[in-house]
PDB file of N, CA, C and O in Angstrom:
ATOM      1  N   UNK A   1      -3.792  15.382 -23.398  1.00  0.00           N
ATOM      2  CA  UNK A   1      -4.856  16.301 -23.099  1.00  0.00           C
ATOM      3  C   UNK A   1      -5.760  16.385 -24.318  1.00  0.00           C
ATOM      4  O   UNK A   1      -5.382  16.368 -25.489  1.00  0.00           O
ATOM      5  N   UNK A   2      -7.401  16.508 -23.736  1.00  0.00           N
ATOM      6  CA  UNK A   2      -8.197  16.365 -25.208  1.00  0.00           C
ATOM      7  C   UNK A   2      -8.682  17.869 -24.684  1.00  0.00           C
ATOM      8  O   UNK A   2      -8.910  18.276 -23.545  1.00  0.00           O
ATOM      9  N   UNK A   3      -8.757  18.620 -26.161  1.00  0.00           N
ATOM     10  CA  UNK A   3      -9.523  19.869 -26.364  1.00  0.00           C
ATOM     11  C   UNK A   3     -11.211  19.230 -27.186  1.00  0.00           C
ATOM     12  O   UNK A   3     -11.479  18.711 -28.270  1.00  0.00           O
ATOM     13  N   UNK A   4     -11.804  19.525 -26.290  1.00  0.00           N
ATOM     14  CA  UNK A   4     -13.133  19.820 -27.407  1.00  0.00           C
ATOM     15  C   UNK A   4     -13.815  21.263 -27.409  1.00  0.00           C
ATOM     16  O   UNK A   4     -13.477  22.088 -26.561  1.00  0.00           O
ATOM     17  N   UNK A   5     -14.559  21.489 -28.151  1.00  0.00           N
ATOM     18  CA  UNK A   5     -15.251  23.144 -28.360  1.00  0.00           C
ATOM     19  C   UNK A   5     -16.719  22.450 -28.531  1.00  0.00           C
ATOM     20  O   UNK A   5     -16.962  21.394 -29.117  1.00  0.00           O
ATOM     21  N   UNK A   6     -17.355  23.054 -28.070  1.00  0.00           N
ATOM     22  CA  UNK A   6     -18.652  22.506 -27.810  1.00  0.00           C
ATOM     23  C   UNK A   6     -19.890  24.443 -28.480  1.00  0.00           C
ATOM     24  O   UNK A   6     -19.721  25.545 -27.957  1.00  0.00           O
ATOM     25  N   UNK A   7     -20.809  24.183 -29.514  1.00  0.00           N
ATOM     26  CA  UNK A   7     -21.454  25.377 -29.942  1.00  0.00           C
ATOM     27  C   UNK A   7     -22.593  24.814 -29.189  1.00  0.00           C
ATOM     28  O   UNK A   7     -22.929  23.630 -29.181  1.00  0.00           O
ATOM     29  N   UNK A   8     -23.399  26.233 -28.273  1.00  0.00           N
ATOM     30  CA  UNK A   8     -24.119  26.167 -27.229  1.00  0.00           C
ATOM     31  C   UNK A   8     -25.012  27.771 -27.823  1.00  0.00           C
ATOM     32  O   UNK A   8     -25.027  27.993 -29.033  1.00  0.00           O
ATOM     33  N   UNK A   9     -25.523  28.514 -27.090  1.00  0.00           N
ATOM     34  CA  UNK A   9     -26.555  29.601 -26.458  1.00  0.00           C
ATOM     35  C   UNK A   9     -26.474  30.008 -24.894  1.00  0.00           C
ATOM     36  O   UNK A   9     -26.521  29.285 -23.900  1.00  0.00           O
ATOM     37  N   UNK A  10     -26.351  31.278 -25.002  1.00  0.00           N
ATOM     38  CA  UNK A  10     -26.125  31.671 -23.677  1.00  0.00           C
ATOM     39  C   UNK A  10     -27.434  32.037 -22.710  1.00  0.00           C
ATOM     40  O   UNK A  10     -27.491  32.673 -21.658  1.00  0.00           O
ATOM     41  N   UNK A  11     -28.403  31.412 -23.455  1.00  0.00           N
ATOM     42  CA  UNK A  11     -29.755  31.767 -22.774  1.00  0.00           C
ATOM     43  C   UNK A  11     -30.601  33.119 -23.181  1.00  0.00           C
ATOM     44  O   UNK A  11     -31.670  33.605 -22.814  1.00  0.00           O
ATOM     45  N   UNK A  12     -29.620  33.463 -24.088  1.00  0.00           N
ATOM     46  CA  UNK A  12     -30.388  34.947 -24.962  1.00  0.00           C
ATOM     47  C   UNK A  12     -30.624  34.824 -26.431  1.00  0.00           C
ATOM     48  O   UNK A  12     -31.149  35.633 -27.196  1.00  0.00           O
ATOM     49  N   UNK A  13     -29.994  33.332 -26.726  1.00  0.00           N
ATOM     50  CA  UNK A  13     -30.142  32.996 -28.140  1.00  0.00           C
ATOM     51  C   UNK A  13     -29.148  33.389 -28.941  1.00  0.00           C
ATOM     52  O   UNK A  13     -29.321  33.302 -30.156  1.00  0.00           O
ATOM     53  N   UNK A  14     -27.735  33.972 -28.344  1.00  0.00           N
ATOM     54  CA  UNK A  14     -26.290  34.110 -28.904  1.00  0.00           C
ATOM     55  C   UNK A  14     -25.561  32.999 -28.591  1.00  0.00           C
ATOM     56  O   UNK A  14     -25.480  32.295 -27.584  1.00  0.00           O
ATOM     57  N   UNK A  15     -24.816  32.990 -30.150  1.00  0.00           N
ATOM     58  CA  UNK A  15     -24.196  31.340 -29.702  1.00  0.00           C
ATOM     59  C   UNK A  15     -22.598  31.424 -29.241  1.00  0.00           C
ATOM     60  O   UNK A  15     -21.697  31.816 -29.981  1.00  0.00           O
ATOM     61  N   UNK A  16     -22.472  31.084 -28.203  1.00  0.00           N
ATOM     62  CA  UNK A  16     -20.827  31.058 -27.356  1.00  0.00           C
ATOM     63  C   UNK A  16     -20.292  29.555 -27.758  1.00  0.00           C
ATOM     64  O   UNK A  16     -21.028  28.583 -27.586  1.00  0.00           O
ATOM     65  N   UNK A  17     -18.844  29.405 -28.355  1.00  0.00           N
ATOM     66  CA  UNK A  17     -18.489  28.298 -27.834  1.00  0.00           C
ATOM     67  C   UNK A  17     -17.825  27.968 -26.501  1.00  0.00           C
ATOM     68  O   UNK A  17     -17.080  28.763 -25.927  1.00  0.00           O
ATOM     69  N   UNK A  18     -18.145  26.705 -26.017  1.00  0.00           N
ATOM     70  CA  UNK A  18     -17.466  26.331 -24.478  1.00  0.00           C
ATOM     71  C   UNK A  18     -16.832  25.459 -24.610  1.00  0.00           C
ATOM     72  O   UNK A  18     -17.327  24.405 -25.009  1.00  0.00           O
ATOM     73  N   UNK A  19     -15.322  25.582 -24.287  1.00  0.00           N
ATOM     74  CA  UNK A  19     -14.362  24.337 -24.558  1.00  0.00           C
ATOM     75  C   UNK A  19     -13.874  24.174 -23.408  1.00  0.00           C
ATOM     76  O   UNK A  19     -13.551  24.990 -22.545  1.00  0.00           O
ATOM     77  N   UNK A  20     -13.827  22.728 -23.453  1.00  0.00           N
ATOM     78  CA  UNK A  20     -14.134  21.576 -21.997  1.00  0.00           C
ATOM     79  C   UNK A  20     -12.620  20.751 -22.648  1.00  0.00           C
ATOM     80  O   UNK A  20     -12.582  20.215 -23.755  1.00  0.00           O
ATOM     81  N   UNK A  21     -11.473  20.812 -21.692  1.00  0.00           N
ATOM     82  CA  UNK A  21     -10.609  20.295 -21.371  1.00  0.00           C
ATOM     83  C   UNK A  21     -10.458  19.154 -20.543  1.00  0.00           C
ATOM     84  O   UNK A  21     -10.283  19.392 -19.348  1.00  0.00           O
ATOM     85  N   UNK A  22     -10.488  17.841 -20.942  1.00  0.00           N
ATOM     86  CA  UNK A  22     -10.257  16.521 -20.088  1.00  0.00           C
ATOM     87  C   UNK A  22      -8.760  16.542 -20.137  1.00  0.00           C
ATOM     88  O   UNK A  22      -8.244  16.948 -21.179  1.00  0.00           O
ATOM     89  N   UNK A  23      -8.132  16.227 -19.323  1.00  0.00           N
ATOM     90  CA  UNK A  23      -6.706  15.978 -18.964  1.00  0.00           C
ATOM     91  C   UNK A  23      -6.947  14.269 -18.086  1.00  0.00           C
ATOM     92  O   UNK A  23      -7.852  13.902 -17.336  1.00  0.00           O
ATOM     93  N   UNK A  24      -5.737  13.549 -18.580  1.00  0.00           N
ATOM     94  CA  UNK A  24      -5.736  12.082 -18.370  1.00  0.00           C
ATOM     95  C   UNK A  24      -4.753  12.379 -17.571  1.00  0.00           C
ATOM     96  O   UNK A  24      -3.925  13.258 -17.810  1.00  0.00           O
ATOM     97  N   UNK A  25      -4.774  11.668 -16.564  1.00  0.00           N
ATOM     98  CA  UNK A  25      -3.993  11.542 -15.259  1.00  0.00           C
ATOM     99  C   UNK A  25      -3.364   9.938 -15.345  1.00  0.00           C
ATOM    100  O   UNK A  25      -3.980   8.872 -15.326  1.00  0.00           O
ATOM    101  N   UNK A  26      -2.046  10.176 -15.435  1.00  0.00           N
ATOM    102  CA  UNK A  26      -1.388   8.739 -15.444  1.00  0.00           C
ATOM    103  C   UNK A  26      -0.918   8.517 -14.012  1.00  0.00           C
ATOM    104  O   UNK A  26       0.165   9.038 -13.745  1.00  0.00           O
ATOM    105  N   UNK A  27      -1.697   7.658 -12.776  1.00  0.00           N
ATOM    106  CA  UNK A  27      -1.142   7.267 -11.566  1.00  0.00           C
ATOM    107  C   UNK A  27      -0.161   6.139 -11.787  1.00  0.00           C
ATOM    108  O   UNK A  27      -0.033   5.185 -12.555  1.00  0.00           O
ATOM    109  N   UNK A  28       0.301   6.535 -11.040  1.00  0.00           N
ATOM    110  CA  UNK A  28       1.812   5.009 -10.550  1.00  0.00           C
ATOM    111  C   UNK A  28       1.597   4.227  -9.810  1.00  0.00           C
ATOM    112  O   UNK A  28       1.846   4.483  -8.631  1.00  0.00           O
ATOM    113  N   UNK A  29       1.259   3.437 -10.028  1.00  0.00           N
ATOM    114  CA  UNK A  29       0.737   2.040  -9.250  1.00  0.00           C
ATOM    115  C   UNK A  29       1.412   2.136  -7.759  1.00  0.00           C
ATOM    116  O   UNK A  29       2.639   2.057  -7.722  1.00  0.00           O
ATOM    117  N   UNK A  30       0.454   2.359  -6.103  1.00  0.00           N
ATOM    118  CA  UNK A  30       0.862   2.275  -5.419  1.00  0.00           C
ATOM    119  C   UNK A  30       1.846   1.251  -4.845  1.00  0.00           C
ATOM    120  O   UNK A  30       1.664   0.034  -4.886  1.00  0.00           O
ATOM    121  N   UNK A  31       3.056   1.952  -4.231  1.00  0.00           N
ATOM    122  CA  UNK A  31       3.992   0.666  -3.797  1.00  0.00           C
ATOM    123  C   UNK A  31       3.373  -0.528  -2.993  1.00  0.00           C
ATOM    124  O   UNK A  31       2.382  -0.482  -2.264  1.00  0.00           O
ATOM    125  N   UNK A  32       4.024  -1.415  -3.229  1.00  0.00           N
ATOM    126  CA  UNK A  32       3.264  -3.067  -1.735  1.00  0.00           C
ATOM    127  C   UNK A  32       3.756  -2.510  -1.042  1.00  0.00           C
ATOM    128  O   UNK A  32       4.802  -1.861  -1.068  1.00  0.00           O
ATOM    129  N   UNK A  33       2.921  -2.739  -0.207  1.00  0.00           N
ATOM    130  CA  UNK A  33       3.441  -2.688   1.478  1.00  0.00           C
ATOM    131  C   UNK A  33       4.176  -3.951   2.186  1.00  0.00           C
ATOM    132  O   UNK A  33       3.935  -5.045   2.697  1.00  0.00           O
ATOM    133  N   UNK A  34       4.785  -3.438   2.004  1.00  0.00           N
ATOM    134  CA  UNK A  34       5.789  -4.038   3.340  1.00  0.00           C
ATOM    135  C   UNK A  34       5.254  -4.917   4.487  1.00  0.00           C
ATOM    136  O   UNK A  34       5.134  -4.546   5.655  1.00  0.00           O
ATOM    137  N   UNK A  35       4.932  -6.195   3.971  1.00  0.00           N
ATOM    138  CA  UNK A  35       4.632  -6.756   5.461  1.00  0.00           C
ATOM    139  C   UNK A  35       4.655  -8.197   5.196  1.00  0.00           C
ATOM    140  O   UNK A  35       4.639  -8.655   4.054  1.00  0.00           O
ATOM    141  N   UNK A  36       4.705  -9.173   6.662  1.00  0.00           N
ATOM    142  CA  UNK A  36       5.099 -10.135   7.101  1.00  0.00           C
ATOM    143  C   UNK A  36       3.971 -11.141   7.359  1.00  0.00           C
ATOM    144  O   UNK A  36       3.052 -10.713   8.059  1.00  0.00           O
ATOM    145  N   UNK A  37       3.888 -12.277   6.961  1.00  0.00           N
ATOM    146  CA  UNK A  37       2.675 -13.037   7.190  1.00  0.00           C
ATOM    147  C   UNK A  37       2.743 -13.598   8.720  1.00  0.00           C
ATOM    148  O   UNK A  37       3.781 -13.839   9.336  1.00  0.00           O
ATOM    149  N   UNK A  38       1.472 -13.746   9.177  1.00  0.00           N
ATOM    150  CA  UNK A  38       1.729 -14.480  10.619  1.00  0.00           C
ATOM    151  C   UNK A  38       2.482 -15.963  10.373  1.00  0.00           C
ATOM    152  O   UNK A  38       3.163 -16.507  11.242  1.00  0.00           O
ATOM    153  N   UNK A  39       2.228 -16.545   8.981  1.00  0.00           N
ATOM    154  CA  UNK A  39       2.802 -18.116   9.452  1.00  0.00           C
ATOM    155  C   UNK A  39       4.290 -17.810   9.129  1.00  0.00           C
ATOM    156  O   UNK A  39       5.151 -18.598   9.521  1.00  0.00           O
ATOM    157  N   UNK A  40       4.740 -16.324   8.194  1.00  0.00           N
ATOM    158  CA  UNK A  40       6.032 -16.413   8.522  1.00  0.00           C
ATOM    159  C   UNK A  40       6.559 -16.039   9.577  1.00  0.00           C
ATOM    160  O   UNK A  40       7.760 -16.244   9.751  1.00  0.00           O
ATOM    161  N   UNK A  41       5.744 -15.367  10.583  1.00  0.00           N
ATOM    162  CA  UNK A  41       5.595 -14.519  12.289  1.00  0.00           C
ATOM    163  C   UNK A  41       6.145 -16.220  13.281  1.00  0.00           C
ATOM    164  O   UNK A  41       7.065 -16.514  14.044  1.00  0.00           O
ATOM    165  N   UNK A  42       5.062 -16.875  12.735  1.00  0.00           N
ATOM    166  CA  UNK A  42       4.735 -18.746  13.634  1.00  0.00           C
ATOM    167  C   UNK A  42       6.574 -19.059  13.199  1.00  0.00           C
ATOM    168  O   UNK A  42       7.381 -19.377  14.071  1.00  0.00           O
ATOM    169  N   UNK A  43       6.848 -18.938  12.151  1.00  0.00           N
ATOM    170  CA  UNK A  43       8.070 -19.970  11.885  1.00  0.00           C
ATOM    171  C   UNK A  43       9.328 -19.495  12.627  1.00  0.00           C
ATOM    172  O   UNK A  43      10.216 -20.210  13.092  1.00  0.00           O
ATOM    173  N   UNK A  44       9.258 -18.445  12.647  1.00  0.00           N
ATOM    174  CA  UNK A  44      10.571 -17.509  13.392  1.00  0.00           C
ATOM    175  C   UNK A  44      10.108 -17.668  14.708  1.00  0.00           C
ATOM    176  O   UNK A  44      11.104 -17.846  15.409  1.00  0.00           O
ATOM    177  N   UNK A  45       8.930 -17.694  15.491  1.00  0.00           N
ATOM    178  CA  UNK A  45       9.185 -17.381  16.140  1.00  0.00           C
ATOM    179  C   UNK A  45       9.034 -19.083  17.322  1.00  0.00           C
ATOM    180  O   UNK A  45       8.705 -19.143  18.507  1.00  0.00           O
ATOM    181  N   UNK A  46       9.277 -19.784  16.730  1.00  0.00           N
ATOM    182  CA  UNK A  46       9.245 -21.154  16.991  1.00  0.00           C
ATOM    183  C   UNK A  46      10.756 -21.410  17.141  1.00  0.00           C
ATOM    184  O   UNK A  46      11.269 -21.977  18.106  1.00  0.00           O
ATOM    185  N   UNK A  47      11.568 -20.803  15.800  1.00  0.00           N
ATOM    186  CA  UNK A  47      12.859 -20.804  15.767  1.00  0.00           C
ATOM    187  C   UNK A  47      13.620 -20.493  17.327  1.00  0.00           C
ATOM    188  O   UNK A  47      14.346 -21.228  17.997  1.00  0.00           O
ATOM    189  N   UNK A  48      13.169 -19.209  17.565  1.00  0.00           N
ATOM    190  CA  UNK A  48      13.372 -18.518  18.233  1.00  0.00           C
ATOM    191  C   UNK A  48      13.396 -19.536  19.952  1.00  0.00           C
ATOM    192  O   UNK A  48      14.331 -19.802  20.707  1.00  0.00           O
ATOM    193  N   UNK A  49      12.199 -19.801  20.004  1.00  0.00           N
ATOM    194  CA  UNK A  49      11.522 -20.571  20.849  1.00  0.00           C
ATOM    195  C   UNK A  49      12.943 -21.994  21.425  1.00  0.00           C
ATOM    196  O   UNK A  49      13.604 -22.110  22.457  1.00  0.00           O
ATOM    197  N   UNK A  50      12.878 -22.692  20.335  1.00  0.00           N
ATOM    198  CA  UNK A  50      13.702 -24.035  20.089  1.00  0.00           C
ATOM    199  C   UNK A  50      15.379 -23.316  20.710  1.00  0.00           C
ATOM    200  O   UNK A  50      16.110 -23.833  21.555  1.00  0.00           O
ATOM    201  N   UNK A  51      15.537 -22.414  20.191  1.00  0.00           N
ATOM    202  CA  UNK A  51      16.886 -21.707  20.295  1.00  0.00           C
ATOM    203  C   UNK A  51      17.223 -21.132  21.990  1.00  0.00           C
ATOM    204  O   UNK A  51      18.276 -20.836  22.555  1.00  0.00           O
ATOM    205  N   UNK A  52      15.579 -21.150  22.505  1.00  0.00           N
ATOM    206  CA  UNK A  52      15.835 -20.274  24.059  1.00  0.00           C
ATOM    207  C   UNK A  52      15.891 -21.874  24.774  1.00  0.00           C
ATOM    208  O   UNK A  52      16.086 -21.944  25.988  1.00  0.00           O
ATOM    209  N   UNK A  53      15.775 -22.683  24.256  1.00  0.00           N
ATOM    210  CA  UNK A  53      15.590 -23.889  24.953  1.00  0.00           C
ATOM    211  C   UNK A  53      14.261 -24.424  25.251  1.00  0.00           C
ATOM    212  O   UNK A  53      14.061 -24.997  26.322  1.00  0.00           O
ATOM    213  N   UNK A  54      13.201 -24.254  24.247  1.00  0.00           N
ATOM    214  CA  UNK A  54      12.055 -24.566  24.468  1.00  0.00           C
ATOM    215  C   UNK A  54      11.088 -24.229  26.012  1.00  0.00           C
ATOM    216  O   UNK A  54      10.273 -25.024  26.480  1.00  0.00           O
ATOM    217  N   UNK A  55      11.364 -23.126  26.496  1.00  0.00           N
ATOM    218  CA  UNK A  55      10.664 -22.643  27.589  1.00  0.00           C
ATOM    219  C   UNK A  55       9.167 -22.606  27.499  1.00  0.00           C
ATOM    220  O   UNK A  55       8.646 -22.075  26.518  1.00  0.00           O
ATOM    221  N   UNK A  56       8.566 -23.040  28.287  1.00  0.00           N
ATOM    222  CA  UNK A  56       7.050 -22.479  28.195  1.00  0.00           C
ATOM    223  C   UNK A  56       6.726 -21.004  28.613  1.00  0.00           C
ATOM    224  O   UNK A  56       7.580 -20.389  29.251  1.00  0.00           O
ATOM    225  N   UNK A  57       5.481 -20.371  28.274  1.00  0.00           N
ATOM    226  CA  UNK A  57       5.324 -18.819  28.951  1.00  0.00           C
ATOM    227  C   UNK A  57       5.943 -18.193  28.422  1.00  0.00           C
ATOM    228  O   UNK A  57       6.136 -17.044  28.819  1.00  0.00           O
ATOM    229  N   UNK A  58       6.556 -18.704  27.231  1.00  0.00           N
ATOM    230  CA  UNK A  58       7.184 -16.845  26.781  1.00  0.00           C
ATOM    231  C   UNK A  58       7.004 -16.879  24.718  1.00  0.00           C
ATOM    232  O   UNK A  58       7.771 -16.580  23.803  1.00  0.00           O
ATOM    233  N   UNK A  59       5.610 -17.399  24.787  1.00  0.00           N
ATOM    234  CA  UNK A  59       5.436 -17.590  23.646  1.00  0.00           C
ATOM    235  C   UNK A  59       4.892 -15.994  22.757  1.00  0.00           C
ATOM    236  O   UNK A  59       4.949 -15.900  21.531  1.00  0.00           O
ATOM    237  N   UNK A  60       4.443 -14.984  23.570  1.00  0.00           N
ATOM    238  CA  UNK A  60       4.537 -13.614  23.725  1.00  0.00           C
ATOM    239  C   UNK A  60       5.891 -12.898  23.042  1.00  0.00           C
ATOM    240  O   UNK A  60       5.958 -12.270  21.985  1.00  0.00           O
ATOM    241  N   UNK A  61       6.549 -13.092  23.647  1.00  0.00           N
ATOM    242  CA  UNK A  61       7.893 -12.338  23.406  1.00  0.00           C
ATOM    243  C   UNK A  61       8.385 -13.296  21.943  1.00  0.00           C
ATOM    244  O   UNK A  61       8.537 -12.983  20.763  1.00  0.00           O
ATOM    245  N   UNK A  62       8.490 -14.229  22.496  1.00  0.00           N
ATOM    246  CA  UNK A  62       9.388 -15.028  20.822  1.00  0.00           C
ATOM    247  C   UNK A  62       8.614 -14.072  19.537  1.00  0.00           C
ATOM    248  O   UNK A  62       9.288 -13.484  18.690  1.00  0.00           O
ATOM    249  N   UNK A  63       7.031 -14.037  19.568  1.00  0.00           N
ATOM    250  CA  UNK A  63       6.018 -13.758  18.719  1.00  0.00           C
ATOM    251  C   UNK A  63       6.240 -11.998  18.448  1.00  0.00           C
ATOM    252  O   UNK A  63       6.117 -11.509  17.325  1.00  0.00           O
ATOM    253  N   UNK A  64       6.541 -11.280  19.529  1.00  0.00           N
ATOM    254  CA  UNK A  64       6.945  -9.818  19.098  1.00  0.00           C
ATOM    255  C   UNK A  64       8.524 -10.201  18.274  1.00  0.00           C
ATOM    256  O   UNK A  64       8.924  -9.969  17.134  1.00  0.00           O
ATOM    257  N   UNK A  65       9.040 -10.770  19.260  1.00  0.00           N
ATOM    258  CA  UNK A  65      10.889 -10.349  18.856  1.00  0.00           C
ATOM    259  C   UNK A  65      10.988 -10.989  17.158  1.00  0.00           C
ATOM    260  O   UNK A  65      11.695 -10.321  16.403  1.00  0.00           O
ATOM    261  N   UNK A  66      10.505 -11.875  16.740  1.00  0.00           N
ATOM    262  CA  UNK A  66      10.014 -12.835  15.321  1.00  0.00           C
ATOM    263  C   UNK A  66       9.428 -11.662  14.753  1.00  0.00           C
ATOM    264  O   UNK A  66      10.143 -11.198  13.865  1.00  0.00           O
ATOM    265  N   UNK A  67       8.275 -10.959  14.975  1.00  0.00           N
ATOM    266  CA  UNK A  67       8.222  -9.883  13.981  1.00  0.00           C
ATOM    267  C   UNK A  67       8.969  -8.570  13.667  1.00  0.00           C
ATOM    268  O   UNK A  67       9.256  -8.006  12.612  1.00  0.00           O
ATOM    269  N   UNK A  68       9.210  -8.248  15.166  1.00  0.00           N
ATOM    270  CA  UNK A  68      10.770  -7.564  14.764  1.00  0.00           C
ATOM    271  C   UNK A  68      11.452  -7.787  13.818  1.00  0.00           C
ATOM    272  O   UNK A  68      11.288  -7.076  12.826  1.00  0.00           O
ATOM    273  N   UNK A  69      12.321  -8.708  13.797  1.00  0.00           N
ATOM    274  CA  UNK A  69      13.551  -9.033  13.392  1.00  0.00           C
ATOM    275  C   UNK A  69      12.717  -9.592  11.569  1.00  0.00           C
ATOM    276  O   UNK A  69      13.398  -9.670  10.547  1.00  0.00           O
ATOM    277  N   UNK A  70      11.577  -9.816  11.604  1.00  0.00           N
ATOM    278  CA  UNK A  70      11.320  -9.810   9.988  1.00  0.00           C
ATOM    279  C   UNK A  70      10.750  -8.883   9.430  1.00  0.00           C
ATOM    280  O   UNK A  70      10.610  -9.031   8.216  1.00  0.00           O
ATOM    281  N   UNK A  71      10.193  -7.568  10.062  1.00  0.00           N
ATOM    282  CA  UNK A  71      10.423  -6.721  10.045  1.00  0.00           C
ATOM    283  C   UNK A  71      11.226  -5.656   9.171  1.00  0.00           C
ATOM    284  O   UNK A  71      11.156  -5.018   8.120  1.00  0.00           O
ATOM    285  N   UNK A  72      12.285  -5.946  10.630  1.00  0.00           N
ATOM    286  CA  UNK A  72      13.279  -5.168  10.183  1.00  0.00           C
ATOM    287  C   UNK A  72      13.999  -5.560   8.908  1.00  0.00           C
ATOM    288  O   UNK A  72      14.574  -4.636   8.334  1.00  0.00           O
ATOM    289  N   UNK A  73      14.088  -7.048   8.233  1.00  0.00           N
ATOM    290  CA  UNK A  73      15.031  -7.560   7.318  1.00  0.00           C
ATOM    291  C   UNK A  73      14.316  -6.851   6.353  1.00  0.00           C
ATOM    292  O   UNK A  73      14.915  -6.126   5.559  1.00  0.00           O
ATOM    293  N   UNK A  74      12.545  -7.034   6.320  1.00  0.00           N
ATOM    294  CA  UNK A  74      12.230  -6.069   4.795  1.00  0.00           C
ATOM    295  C   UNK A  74      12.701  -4.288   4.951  1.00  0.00           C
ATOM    296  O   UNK A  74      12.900  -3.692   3.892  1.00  0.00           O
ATOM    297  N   UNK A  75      12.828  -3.667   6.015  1.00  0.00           N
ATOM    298  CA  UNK A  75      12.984  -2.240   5.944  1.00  0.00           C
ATOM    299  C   UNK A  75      14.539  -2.201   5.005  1.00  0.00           C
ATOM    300  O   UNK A  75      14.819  -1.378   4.133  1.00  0.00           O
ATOM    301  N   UNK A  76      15.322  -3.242   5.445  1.00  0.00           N
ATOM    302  CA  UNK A  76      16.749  -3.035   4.830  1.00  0.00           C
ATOM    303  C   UNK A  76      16.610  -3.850   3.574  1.00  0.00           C
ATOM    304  O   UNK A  76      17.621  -3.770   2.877  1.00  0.00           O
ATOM    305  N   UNK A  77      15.763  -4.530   3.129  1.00  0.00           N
ATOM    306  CA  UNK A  77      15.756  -4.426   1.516  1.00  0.00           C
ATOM    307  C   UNK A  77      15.809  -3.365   0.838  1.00  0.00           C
ATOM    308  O   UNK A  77      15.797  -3.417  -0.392  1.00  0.00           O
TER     309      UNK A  77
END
């Protein structure tokens, strides 16, 4: 914390001092966020894909259930 005193006039030609307090604020670097890239979203969920037996039409679901499940692995870090 910095003190300064500052000699001024109060508009009647009496002199007041005014001391002006700066206080330094040390922030904490906000946490990363937590999150998953789409090409790591694409790789799982290809996995996923290969693993159901390569179906067509359900490239939807592989693509939610893939972010789920990577997801969830960062919440339990």
């Amino acid at each position: 914390m910095t003190i300064q005193l500052k000699r001024g006039t109060n508009g009647n030609g009496v002199a007041i001092d005014h001391q002006r307090q700066s206080v330094k604020k040390e922030v904490a670097p906000a946490p990363k966020a937590k999150t998953v890239s789409a090409n790591q979203i694409a790789i799982r969920a290809y996995e996923i894909w290969q693993k159901n037996g390569c179906r067509h039409g359900e490239d939807q679901q592989h693509w939610l259930q893939a972010e789920r499940e990577l997801l969830g692995q960062l919440n339990h870090k």
